[in-house]
VOGU-3710 file (C-alpha; in Angstrom, 3 decimals, decimal comma):
1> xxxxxxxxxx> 90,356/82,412/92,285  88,920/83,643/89,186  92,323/85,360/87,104  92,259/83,434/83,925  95,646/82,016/83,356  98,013/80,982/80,368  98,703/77,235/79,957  99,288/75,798/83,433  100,695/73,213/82,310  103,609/74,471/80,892
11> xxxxxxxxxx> 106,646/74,348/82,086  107,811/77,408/84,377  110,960/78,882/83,475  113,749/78,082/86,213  114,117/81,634/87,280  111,216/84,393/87,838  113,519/86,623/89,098  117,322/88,147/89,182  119,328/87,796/89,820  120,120/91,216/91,790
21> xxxxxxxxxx> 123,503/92,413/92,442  123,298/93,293/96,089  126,013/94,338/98,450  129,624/93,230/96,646  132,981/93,640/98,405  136,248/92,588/97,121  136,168/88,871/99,683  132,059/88,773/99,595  129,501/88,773/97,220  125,595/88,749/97,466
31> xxxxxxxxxx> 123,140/88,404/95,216  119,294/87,651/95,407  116,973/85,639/93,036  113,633/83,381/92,683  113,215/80,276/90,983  110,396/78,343/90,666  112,170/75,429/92,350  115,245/74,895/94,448  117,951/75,108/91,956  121,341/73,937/91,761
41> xxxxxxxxxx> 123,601/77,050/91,232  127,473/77,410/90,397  128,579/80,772/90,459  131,247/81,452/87,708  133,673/84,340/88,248  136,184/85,661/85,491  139,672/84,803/86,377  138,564/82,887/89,359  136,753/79,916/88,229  133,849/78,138/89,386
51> xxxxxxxxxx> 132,097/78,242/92,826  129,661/75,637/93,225  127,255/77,017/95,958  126,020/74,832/98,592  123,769/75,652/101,739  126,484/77,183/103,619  126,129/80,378/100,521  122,658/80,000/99,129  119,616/79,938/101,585  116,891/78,733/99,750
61> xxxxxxxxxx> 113,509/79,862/101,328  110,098/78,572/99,524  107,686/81,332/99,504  105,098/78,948/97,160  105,037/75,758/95,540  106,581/76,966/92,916  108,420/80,203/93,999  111,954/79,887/96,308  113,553/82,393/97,505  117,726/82,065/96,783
71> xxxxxxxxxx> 119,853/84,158/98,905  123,339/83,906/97,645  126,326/85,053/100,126  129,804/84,328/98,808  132,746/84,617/100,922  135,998/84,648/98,429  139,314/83,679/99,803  141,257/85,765/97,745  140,097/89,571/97,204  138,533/90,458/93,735
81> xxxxxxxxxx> 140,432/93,618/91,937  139,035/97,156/92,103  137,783/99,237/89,315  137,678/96,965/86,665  135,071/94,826/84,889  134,705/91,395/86,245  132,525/89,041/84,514  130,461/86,607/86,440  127,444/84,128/85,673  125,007/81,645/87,037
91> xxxxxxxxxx> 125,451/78,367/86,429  122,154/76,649/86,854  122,481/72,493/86,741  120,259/69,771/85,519  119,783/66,344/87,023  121,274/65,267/83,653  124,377/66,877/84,507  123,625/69,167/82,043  124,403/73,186/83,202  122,741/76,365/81,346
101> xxxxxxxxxx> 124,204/79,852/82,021  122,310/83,612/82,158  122,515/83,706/78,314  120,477/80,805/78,092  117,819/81,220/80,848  118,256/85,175/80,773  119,177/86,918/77,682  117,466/90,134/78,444  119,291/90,633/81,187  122,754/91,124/78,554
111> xxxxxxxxxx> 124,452/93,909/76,847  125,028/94,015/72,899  127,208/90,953/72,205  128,192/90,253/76,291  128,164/86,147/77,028  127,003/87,203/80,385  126,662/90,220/82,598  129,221/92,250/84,321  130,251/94,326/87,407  132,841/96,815/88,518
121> xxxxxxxxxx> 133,880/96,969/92,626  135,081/100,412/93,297  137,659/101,384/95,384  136,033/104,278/96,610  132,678/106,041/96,003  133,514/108,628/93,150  129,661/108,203/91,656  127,140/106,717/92,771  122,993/106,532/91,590  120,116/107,698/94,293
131> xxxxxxxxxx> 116,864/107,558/93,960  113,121/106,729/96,083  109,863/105,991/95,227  108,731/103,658/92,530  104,803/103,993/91,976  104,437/101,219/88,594  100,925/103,281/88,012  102,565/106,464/88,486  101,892/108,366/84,715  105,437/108,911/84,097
141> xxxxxxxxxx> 108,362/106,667/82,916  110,041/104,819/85,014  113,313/106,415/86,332  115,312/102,995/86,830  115,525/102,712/82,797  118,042/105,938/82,979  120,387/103,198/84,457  120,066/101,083/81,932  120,649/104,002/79,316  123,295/105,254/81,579
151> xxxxxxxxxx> 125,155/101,428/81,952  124,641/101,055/78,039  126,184/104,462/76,990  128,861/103,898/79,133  129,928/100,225/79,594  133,761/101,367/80,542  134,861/100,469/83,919  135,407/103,963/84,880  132,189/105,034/83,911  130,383/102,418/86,019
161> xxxxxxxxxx> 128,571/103,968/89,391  129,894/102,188/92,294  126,208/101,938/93,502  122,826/102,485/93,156  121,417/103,431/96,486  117,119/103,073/96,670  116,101/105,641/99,553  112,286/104,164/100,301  109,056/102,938/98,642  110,894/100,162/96,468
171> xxxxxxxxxx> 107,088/99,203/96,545  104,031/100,807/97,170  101,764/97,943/99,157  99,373/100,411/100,204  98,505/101,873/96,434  98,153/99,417/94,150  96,231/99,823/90,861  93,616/97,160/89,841  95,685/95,464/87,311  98,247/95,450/89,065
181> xxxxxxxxxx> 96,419/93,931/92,036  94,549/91,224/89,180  98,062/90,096/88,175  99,456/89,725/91,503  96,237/87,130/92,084  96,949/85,493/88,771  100,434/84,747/89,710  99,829/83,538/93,708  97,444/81,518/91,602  99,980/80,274/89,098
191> xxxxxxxxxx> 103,348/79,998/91,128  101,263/78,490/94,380  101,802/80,950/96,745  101,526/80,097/100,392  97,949/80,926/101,807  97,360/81,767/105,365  94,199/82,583/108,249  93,328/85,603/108,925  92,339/86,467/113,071  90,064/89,597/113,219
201> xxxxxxxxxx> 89,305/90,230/109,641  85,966/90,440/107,649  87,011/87,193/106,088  88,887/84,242/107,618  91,510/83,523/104,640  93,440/84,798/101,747  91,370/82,460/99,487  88,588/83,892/100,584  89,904/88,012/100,426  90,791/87,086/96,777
211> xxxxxxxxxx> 87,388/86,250/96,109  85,245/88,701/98,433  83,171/91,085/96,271  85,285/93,853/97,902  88,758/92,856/97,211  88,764/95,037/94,049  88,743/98,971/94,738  86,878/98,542/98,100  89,755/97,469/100,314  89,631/100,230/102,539
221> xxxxxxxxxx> 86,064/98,440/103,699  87,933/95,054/104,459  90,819/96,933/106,369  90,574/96,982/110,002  88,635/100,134/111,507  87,853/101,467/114,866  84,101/102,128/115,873  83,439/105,758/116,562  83,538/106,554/120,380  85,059/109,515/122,556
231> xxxxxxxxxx> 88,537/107,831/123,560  89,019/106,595/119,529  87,801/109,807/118,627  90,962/111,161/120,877  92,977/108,854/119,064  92,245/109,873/115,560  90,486/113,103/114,206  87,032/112,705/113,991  84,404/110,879/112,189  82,165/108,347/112,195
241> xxxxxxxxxx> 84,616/105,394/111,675  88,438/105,922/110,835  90,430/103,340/109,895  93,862/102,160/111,206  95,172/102,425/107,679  95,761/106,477/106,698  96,367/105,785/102,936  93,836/107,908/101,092  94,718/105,181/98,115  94,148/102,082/100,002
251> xxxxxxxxxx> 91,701/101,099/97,731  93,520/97,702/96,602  95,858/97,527/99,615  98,526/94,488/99,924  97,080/92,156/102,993  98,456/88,823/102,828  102,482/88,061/102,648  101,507/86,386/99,166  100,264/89,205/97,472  103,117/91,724/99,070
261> xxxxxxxxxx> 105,700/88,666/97,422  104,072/88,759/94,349  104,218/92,593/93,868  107,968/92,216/94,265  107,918/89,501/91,584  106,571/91,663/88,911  107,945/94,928/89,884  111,221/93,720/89,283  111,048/91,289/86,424  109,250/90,711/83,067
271> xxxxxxxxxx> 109,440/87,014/83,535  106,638/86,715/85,811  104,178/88,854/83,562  104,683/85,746/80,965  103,289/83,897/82,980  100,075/84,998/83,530  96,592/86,477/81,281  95,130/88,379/84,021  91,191/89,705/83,236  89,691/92,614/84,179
281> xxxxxxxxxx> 87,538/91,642/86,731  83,683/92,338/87,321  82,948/96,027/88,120  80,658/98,923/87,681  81,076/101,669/84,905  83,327/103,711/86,704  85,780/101,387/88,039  86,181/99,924/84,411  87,089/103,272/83,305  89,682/103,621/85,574
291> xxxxxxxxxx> 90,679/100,362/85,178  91,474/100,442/81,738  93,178/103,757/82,257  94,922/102,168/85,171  95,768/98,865/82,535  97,814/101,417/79,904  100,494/102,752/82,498  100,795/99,012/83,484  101,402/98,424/80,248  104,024/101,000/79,793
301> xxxxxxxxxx> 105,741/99,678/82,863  105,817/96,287/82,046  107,699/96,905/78,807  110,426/98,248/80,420  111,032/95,542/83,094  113,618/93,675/80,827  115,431/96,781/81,144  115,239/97,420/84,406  116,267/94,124/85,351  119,554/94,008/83,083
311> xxxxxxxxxx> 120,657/97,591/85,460  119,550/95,517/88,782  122,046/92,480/87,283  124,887/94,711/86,923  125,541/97,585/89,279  125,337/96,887/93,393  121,798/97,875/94,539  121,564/98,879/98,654  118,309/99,265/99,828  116,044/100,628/102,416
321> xxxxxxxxxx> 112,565/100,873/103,518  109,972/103,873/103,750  106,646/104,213/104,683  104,634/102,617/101,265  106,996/99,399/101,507  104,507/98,954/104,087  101,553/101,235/104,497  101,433/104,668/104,392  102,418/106,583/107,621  103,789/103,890/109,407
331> xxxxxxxxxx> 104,969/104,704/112,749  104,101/108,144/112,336  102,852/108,505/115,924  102,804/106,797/119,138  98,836/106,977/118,493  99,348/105,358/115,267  101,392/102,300/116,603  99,364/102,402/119,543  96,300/101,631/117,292  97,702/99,465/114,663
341> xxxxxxxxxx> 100,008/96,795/116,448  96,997/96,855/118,723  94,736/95,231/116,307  95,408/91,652/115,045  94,589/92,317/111,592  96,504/95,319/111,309  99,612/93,513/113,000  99,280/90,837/110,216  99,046/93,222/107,284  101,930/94,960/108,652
351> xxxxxxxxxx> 104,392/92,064/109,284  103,290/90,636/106,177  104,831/93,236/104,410  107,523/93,387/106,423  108,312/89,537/106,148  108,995/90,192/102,287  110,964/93,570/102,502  113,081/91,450/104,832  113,509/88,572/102,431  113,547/90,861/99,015
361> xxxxxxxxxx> 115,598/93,751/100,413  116,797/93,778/103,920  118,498/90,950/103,591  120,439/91,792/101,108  122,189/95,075/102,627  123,559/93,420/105,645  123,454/88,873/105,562  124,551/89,014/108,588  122,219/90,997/110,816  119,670/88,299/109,630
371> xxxxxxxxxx> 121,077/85,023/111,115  118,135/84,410/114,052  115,476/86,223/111,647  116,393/84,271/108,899  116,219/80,772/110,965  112,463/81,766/111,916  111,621/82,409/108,482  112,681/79,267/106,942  110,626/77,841/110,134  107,304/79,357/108,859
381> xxxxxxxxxx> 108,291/78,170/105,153  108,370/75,030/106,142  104,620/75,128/107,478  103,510/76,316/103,916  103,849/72,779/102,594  100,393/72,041/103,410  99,603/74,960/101,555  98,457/77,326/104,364  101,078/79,083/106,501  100,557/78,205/110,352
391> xxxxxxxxxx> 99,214/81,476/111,738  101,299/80,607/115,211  104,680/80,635/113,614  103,681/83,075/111,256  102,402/85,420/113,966  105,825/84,834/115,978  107,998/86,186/113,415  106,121/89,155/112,903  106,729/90,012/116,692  110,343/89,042/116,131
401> xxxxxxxxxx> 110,324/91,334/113,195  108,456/94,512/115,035  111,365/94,098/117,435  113,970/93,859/115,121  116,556/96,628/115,408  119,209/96,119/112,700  117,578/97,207/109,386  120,598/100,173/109,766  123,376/99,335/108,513  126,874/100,996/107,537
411> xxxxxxxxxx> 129,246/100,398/104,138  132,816/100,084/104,850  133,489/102,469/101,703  135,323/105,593/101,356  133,688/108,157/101,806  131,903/105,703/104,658  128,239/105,238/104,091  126,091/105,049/106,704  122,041/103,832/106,005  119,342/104,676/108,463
421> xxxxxxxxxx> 116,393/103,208/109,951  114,108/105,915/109,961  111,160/103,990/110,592  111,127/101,548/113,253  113,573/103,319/115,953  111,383/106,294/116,025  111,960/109,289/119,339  108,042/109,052/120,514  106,885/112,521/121,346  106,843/113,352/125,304
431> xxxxxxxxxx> 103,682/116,032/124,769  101,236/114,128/123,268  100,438/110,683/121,608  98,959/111,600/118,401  102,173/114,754/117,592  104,750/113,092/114,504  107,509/111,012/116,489  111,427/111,963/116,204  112,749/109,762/112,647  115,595/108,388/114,904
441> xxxxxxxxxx> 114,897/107,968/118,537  118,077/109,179/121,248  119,775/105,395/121,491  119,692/105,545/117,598  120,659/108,647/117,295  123,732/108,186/119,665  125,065/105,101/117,961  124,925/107,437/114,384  127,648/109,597/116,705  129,857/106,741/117,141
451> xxxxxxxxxx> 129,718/105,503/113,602  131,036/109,220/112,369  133,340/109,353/114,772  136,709/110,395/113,497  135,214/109,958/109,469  136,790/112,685/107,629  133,848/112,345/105,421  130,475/110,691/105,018  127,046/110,256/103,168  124,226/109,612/105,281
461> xxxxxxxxxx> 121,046/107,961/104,044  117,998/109,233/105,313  114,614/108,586/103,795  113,449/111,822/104,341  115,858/114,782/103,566  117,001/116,350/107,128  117,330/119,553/105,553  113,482/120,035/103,582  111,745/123,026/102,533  110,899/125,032/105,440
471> xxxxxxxxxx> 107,349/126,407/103,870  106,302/122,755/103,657  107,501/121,575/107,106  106,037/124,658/108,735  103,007/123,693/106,696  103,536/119,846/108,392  103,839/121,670/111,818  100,546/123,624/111,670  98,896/121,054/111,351  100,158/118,881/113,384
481> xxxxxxxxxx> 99,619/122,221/116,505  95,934/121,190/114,912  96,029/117,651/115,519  95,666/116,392/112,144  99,668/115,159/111,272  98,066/112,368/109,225  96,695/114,736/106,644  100,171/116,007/105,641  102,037/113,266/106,222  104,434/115,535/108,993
491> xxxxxxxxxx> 106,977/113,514/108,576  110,612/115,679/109,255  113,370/115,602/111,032  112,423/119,114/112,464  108,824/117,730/113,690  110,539/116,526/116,705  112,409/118,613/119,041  114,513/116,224/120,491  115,468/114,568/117,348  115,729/117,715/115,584
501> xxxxxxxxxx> 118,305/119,079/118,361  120,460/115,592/118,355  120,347/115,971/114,482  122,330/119,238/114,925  124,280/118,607/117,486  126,134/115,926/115,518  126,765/117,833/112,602  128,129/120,561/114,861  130,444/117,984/116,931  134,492/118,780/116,182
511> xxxxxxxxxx> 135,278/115,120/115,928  132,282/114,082/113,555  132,831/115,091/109,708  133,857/117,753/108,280  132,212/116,628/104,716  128,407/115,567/104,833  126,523/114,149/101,993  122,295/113,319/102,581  120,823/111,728/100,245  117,557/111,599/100,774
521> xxxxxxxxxx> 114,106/111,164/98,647  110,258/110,509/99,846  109,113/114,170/98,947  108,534/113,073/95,342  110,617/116,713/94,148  114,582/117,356/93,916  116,741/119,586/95,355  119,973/120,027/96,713  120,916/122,341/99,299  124,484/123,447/100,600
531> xxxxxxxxxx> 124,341/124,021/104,438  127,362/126,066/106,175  127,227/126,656/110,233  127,032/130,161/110,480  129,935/132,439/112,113  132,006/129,343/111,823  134,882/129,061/108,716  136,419/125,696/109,626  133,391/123,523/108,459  131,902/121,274/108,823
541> xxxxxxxxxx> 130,410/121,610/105,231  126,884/119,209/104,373  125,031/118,575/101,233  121,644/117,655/101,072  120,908/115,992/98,469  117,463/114,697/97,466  115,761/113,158/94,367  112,436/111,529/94,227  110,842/110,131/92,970  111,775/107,483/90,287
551> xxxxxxxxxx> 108,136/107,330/88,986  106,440/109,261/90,809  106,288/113,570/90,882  104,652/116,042/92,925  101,460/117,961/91,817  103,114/121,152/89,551  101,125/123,891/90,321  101,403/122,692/93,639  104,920/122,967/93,851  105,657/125,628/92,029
561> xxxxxxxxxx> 103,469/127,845/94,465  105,751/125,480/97,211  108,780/126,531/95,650  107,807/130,699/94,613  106,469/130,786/98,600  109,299/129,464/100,550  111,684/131,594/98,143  110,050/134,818/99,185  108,904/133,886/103,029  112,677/132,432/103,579
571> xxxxxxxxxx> 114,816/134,633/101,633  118,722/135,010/103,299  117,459/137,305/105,165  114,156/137,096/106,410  113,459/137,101/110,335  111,327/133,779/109,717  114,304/131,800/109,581  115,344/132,877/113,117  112,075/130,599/114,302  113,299/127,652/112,693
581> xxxxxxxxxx> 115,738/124,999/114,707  118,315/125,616/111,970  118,698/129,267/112,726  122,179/128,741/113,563  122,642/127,275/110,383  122,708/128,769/106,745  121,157/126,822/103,297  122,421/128,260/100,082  120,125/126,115/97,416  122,028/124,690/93,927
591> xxxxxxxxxx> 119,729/125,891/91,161  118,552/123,098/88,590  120,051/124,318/85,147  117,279/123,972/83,236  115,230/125,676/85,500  113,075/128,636/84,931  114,135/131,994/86,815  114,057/131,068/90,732  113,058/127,686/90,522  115,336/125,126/93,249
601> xxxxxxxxxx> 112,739/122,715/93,340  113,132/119,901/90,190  109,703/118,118/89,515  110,661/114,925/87,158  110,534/111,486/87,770  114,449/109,782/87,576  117,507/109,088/89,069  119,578/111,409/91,467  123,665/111,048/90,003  126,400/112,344/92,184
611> xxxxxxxxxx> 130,525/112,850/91,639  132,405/112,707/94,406  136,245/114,441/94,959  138,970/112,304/96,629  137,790/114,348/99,719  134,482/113,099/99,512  132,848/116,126/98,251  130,064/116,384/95,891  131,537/117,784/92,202  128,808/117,101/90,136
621> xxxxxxxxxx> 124,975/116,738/91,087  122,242/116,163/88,020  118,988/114,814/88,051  118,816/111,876/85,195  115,339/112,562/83,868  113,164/109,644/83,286  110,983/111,242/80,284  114,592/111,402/78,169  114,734/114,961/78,518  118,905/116,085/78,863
631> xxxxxxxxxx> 119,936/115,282/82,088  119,971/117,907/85,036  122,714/119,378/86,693  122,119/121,361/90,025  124,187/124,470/89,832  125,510/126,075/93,302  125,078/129,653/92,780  127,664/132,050/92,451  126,829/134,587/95,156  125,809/132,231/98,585
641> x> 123,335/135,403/99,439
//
């Protein structure tokens, strides 16, 4: 590998990573780091003393030679207090006996004067942070730095969000911008990242992918394709060769489970970057340009990681996965599956990614889904000792993983919070192969019923908002009717007619809650709609609310057309509502108050902040804007007409 390097030979600092607060309960605590070895931890709570961890609450999974992955899972005997600021730290020992704390190994990951970082449990959900989409080349700041200005203005214990809930595309692994990609080389490279074969690929190994003349800005031609023919021209739309991978920015896709790891690394840390001088590397005119242009919003991102890892150390982060923490589109279709787990080099790019969403976020929402997964995993760790990952094993748990049907998962809070799998349980459409499948599929869908049951209320997470702007989903369905879903990503809960009915049905069930909150994101705009079940006064009343992206945005002109459209085709009372599948159903939109006349849809990159009543009610919605602009608050209108 060619990515010049700093010093190799000096000493790596003991953590890369972290740590992240993760799910925290009064008897349980989890947290998530790396270290560039296997390190001996003692957790130190205030008022409770020290907790030396041993195997039994810190997993330690290599990913590298010099990269191990530390899941921490505390049980406590007796119940940390509620709503009020509880200092911990990490405790990291020395074979000298010798111990150093955050302060010493971490300092940017402090307040002001703090000795070591903080965290409030709350006894109920009365604000919480929301937010999707986190594109490090996107040209705008980067929306997780409003909760470090938000934690820093506000350091009380009552001020303190009892969460901070990321809705999808933590990572993008199917658009990643050439420096970005350079680094991630530099620091497999540096840290010794596991290699591993590759079956049905152009090249045979990750050592040779980071070296092919192609593995910069031509990705798309190493990505598997299918050969042009009349039953793969059924599958896809036309052309001489489509590939499995939709992404019209797959340019630098992730492949191996290395470079997906390494994304993680330095997405979420400015430790890592420290480590490594990454080059631009050889390339024509035009891919210099956009390089270098590429290099400056890397820049701009990197600066802020200290930040952003001081928010991530003291509020609880939940987590879950949309399509770009894997590829783009995943699972859109039966066709799509069909084709991709159908190809062995697809399959591995796929599980790949998976593998590390598992490891840096699944995990960490529910320990102990992961028990059997987690075993298999430290199984194909072990194999990495000899530097390349046995493609067996390796294969094995990506089977395990494609099977996998706990990624959902449900917070005991109050209001309760229930987390959905929109991806991998998907309702596969009866008509034809290639139309969007159903988000949640009728087993999945059921077992949502049950966990609502008897709730008097609830916030749902669902990657995509299940109430979006009808202009744009009828936009979705056209084109799907057309056979090209693919090209506008039709990806709604009203794409599917079975879904879209079950969907419905619940929130119209008298046992199921009479409060809703959605937060969703993945549409890279904000809005919040209010929707009421017409003719019918005793509820139940649901919010939809949606912000997205934290750095990323939608086109403006774009939207704003979007937004000036759907206002006039979908007024109150226009008959095209009566042809949607929430006919029976009205939306009054909240209006952002900086606005200009009209405008519901909010196009800035931040951080979605919601106030909840003792009845589990929104009472405040704003949009934190990223670019430092006063903070957002979505207004319901006065007159619901």
């Amino acid at each position: 590998m060619s990515s010049p390097l700093l010093d190799a030979h000096q000493p790596l600092p003991p953590v890369l990573v972290g740590p992240l607060l993760r799910r925290l309960e009064p008897t349980r605590l989890v947290l998530w780091l790396v270290g560039s070895r296997a390190l001996s931890l003692t957790l130190r709570l205030q008022n409770t003393g020290d907790i030396r961890l041993d195997d039994t609450q810190c997993t330690v999974i290599p990913v590298g030679t010099h990269a191990f992955v530390h899941l921490i899972d505390v049980p406590l005997d007796s119940p940390l207090p509620c709503d009020t600021l509880i200092e911990y730290d990490l405790l990291i020992g020395e074979d000298d006996g010798a111990e150093s704390g955050i302060a010493d190994w971490a300092p940017h990951l402090l307040y002001g004067e703090a000795g070591c970082p903080n965290f409030v449990l709350r006894s109920r959900i009365d604000q919480l942070l929301h937010g999707s989409c986190r594109k490090p080349h996107f040209p705008a700041p980067d929306g997780l730095l409003c909760v470090d200005r938000l934690l820093e203005a506000e350091p009380q214990a009552a001020n303190r969000p009892a969460l901070l809930m990321m809705s999808g595309d933590q990572v993008y692994a199917d658009d990643v911008a050439g420096p970005t990609l350079r680094a991630i080389h530099a620091l497999i490279e540096r840290l010794g990242l596991f290699e591993e074969h590759l079956e049905g690929a152009v090249v045979s190994d990750s050592a040779k992918l980071y070296e092919h003349s192609a593995s910069y800005y031509h990705r798309a031609d190493l990505l598997p394709a299918l050969q042009s023919n009349e039953t793969l021209r059924d599958r896809f739309f036309g052309g001489a060769r489509k590939p499995i991978f939709t992404s019209s920015s797959a340019d630098n896709h992730l492949v191996t489970f290395a470079e997906v790891m390494a994304m993680y690394l330095l997405v979420w840390s400015p430790t890592p970057w420290t480590l490594i001088a990454p080059k631009p590397p050889k390339l024509i005119p035009e891919r210099r340009e956009r390089y270098a242009l590429e290099q400056t919003r890397i820049d701009s991102f990197k600066a802020g990681l200290g930040k952003v890892a001081r928010a991530l150390a003291h509020v609880p982060c939940l987590m879950i996965f949309d399509d770009h923490d894997i590829t783009d589109d995943w699972n859109l279709s039966a066709q799509w599956e069909e084709t991709a787990y159908g190809h062995p080099f697809s399959k591995r790019i796929i599980g790949n990614a998976l593998i590390a969403y598992m490891l840096c976020q699944g995990w960490g929402n529910n320990p102990d889904a992961f028990g059997d997964v987690l075993q298999k995993t430290r199984l194909l760790s072990a194999t990495g000792q000899d530097r390349y990952l046995d493609n067996d094993v390796q294969d094995e748990l990506i089977d395990e993983l494609l099977r996998f049907q706990n990624w959902h998962y449900v917070l005991p809070t109050s209001p309760a919070m229930v987390v959905l799998d929109t991806r991998t349980r998907r309702w596969r459409s009866e008509m034809t192969l290639k139309q969007p499948s159903g988000l949640l599929d009728w087993e999945a869908l059921s077992e949502l019923q049950q966990e609502l049951l008897d709730h008097p209320s609830a916030i749902i997470v669902s990657p995509a908002p299940i109430f979006g702007v009808k202009l744009i989903e009828t936009v979705q369905r056209v084109f799907s009717w057309f056979g090209y879903p693919l090209l506008v990503d039709a990806e709604n809960w009203m794409a599917h007619r079975g879904a879209a009915q079950v969907i419905l049905n619940i929130f119209r069930h008298s046992r199921t809650p009479g409060n809703y909150v959605v937060l969703s994101g993945d549409v890279h705009y904000s809005f919040v709609y209010e929707v009421l079940i017409r003719h019918r006064k005793a509820g139940p009343r649901i919010w939809q609310v949606t912000s997205s992206g934290i750095k990323n945005e939608f086109p403006p002109s774009l939207l704003e057309w979007f937004d000036r459209l759907n206002r006039w085709l979908y007024a109150p009372r226009s008959p095209l509502n009566w042809l949607t599948k929430r006919r029976r159903m009205r939306i009054v939109p909240h209006v952002p108050e900086h606005a200009e006349a009209g405008e519901r849809l909010w196009n800035s990159a931040g951080i979605g902040q919601v106030f909840f009543n003792e009845k589990g009610q929104p009472q405040e919605i704003y949009q934190l804007n990223a670019d430092g602009s006063p903070k957002t608050r979505m207004v319901a209108p006065e007159d619901d007409d």
